[in-house]
N, CA, C and O atoms as CSV, one atom per row, in Angstrom:
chain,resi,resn,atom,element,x,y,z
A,1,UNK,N,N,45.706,91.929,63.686
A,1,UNK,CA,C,45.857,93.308,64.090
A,1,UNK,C,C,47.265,93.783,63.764
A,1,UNK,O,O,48.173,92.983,63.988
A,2,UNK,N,N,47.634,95.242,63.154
A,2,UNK,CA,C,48.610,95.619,63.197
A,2,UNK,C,C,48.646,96.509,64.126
A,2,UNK,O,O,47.714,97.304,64.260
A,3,UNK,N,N,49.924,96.526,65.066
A,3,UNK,CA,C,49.971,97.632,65.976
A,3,UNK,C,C,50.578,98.453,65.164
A,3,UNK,O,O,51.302,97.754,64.455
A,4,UNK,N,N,50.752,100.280,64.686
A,4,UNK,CA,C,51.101,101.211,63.849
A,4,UNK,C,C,51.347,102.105,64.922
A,4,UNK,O,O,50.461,102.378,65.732
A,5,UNK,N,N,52.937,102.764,65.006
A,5,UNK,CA,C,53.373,104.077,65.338
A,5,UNK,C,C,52.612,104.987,64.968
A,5,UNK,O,O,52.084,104.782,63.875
A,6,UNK,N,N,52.215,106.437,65.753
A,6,UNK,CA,C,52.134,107.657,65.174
A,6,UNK,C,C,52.684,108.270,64.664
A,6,UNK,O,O,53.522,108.837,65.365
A,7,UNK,N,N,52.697,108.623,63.292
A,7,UNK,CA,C,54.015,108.785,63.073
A,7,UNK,C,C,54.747,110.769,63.511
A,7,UNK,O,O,55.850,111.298,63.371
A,8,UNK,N,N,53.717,111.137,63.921
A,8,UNK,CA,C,54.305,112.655,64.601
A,8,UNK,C,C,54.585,112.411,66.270
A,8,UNK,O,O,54.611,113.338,67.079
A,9,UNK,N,N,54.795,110.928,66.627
A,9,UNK,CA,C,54.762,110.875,68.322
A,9,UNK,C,C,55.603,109.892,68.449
A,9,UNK,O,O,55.374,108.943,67.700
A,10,UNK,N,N,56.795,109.761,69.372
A,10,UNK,CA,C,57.311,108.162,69.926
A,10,UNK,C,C,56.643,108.182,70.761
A,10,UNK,O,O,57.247,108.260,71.831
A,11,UNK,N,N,55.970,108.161,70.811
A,11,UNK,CA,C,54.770,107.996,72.549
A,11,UNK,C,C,53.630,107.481,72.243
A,11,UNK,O,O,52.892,107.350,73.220
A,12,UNK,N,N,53.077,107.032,70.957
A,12,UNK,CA,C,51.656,106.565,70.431
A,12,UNK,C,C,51.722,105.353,69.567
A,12,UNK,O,O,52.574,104.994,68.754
A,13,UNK,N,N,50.881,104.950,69.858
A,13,UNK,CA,C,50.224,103.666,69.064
A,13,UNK,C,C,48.898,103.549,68.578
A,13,UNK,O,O,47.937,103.845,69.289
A,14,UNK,N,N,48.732,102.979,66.965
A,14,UNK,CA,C,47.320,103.150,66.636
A,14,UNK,C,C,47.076,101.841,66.328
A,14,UNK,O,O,48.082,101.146,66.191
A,15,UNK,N,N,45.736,101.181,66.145
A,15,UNK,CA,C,45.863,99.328,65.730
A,15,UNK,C,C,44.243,99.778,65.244
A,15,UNK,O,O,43.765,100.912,65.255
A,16,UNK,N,N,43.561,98.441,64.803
A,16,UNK,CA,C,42.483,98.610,64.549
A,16,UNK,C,C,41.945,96.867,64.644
A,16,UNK,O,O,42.760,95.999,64.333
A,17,UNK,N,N,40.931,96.587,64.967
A,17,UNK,CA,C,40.206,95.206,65.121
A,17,UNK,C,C,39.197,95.221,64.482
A,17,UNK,O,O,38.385,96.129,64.299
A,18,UNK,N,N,39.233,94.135,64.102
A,18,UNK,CA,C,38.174,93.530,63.061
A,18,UNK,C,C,36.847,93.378,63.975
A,18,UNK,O,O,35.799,93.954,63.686
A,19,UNK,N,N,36.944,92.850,64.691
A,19,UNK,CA,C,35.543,92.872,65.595
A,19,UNK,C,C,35.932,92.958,67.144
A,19,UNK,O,O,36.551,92.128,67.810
A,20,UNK,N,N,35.443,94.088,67.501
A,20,UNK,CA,C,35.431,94.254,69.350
A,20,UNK,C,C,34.018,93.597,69.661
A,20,UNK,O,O,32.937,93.973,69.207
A,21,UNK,N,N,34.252,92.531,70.537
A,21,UNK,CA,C,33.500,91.980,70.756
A,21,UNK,C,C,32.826,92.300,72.742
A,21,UNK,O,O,31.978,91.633,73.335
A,22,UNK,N,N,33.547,93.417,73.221
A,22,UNK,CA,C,33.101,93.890,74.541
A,22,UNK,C,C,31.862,94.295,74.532
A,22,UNK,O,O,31.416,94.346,75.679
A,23,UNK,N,N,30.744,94.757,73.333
A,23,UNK,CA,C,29.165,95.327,73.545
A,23,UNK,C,C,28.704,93.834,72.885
A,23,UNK,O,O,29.397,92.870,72.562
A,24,UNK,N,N,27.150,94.067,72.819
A,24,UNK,CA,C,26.542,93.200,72.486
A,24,UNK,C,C,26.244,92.508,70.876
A,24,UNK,O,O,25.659,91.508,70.459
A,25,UNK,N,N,26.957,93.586,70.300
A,25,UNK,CA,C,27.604,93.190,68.772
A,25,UNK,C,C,28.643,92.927,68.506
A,25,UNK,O,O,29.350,93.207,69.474
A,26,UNK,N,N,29.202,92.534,67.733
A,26,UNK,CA,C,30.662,92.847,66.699
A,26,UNK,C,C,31.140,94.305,66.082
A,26,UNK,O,O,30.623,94.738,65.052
A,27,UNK,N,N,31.908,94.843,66.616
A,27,UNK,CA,C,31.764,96.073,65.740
A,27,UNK,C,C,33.357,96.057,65.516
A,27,UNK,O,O,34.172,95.800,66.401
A,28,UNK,N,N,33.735,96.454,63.855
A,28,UNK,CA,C,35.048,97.048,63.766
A,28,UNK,C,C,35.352,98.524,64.561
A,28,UNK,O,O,34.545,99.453,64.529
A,29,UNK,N,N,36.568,98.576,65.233
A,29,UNK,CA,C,37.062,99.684,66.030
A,29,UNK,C,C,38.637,100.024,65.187
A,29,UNK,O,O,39.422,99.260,64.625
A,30,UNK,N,N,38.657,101.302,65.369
A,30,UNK,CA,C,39.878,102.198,65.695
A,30,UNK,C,C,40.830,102.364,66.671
A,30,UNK,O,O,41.376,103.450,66.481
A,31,UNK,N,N,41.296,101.784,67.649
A,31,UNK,CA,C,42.159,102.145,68.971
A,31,UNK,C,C,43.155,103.207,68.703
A,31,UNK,O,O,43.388,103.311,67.499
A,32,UNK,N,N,43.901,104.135,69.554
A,32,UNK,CA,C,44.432,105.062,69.565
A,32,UNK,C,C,45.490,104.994,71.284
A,32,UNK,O,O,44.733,105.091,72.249
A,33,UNK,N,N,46.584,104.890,71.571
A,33,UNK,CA,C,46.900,104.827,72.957
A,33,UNK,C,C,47.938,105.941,72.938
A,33,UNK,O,O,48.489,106.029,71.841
A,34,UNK,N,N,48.508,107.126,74.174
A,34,UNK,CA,C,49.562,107.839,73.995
A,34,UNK,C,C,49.573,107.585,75.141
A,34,UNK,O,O,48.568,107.551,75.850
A,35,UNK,N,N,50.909,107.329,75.562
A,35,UNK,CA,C,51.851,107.262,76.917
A,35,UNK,C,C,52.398,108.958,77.245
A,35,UNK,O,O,52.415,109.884,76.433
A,36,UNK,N,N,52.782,108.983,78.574
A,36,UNK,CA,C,53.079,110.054,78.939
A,36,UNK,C,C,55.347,110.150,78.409
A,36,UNK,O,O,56.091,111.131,78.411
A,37,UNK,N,N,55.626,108.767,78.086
A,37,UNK,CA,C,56.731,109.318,77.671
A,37,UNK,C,C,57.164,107.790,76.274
A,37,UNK,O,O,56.343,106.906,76.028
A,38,UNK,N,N,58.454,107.862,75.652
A,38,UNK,CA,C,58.852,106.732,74.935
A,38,UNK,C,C,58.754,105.774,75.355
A,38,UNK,O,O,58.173,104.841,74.800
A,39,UNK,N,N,59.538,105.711,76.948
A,39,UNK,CA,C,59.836,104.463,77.291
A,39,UNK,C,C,58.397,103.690,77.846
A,39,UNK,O,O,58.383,102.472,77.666
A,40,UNK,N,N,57.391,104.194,78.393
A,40,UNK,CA,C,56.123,103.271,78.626
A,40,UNK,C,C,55.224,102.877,77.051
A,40,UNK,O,O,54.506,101.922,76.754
A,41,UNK,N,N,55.598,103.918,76.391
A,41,UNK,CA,C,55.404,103.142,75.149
A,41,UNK,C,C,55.340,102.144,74.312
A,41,UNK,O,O,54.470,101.550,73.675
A,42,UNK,N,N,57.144,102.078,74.556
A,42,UNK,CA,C,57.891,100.877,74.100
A,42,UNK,C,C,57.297,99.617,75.222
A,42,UNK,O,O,56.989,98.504,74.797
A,43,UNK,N,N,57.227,99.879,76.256
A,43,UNK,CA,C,57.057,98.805,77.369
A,43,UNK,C,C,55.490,98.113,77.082
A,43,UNK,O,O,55.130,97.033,77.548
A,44,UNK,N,N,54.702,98.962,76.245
A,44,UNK,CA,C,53.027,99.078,75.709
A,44,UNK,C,C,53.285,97.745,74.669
A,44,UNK,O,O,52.806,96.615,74.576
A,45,UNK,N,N,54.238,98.474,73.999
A,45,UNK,CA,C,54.562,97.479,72.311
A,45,UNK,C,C,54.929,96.282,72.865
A,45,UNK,O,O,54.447,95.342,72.232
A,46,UNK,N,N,55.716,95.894,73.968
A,46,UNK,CA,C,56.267,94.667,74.030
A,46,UNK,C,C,55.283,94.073,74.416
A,46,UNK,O,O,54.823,93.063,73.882
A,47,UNK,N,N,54.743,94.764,75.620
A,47,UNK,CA,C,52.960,93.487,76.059
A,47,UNK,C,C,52.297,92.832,74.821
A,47,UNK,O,O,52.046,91.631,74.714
A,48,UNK,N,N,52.031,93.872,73.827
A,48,UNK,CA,C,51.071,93.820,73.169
A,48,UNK,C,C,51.669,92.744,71.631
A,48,UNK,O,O,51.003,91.969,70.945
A,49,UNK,N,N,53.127,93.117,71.525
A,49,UNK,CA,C,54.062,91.759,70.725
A,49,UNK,C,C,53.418,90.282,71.822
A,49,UNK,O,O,52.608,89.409,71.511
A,50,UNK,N,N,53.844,90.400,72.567
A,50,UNK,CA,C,54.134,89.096,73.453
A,50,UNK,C,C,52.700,88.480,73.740
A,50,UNK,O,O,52.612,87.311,74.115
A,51,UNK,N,N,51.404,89.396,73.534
A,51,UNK,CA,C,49.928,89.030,73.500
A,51,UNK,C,C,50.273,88.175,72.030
A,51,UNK,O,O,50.399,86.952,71.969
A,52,UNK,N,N,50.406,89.229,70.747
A,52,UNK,CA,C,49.720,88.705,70.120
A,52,UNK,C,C,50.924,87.445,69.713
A,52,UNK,O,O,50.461,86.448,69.159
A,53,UNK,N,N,51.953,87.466,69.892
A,53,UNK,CA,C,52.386,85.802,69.917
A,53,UNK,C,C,52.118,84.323,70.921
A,53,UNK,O,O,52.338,83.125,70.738
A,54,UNK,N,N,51.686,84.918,71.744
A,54,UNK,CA,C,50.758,83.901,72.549
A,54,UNK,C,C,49.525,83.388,71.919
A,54,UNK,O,O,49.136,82.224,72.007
A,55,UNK,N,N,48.796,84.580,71.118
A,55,UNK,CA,C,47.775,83.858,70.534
A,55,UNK,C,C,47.770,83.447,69.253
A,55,UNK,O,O,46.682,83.062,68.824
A,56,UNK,N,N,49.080,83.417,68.224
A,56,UNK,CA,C,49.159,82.884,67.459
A,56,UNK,C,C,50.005,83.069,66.245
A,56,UNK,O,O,49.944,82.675,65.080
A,57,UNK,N,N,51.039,84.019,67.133
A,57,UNK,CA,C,52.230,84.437,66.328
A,57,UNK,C,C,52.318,85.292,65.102
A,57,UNK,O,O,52.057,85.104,63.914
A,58,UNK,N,N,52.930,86.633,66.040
A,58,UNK,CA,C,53.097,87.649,65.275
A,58,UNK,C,C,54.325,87.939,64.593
A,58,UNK,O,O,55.375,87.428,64.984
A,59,UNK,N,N,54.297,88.529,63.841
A,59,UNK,CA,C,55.725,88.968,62.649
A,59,UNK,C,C,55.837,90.364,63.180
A,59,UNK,O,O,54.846,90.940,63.628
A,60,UNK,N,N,56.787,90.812,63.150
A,60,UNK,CA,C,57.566,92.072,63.153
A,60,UNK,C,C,57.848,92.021,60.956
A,60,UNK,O,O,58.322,91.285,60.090
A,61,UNK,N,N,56.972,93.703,61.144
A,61,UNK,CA,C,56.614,94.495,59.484
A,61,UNK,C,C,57.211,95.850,59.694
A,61,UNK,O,O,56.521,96.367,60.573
A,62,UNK,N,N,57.997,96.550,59.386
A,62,UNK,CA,C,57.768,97.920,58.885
A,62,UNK,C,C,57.436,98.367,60.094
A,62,UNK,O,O,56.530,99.200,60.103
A,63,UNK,N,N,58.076,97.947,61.507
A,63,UNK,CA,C,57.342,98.628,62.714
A,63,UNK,C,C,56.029,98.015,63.328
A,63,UNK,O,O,55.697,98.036,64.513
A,64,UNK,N,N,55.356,97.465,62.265
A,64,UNK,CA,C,53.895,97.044,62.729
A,64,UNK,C,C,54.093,95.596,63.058
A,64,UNK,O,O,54.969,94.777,62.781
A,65,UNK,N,N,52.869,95.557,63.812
A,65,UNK,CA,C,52.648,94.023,64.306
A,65,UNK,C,C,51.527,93.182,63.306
A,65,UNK,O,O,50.341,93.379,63.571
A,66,UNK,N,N,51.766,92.491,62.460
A,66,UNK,CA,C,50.397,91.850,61.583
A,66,UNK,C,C,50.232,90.272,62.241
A,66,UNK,O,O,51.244,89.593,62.417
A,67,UNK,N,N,48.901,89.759,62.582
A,67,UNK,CA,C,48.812,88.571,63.078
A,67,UNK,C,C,47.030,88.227,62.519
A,67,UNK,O,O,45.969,88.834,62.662
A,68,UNK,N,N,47.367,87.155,61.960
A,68,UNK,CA,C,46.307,85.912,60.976
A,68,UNK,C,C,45.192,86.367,62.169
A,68,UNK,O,O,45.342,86.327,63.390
A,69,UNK,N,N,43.940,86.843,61.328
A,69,UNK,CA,C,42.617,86.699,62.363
A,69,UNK,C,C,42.521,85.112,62.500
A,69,UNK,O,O,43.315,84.396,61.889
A,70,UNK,N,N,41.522,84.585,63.322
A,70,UNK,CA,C,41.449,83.368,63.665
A,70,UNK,C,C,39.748,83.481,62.848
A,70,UNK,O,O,39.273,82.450,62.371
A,71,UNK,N,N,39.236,84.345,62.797
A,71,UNK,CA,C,37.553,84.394,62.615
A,71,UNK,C,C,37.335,84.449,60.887
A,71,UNK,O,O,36.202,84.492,60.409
């Protein structure tokens, strides 16, 4: 997953998954998140760094987060 800035917002984040696996299929998704200001934003990005290096180590790109599917 790469996490991607909006780039008209410091307050948004866009990512996309290869398979959401919460319904009874696989389906590729779009995610979209906007915070009410920068700083819960930024506080969004760090969870979501610190997820995906727990599960298998993410790189810092160009802003984005890219991390090896496992599937």
């Amino acid at each position: 997953m790469r996490l991607i800035p909006i780039v008209s917002s410091d307050r948004s984040w866009t990512w996309h998954t290869a398979a959401d696996l919460s319904g009874e299929a696989a389906v590729a998704l779009h995610f979209a998140a906007r915070f009410k200001d920068s700083e819960s934003a930024n506080v969004f990005k760090a969870a979501f760094l610190e997820a995906q290096k727990q599960l298998g180590g993410a790189s810092a790109h160009s802003g984005a987060v890219n991390v090896k599917s496992t599937t």
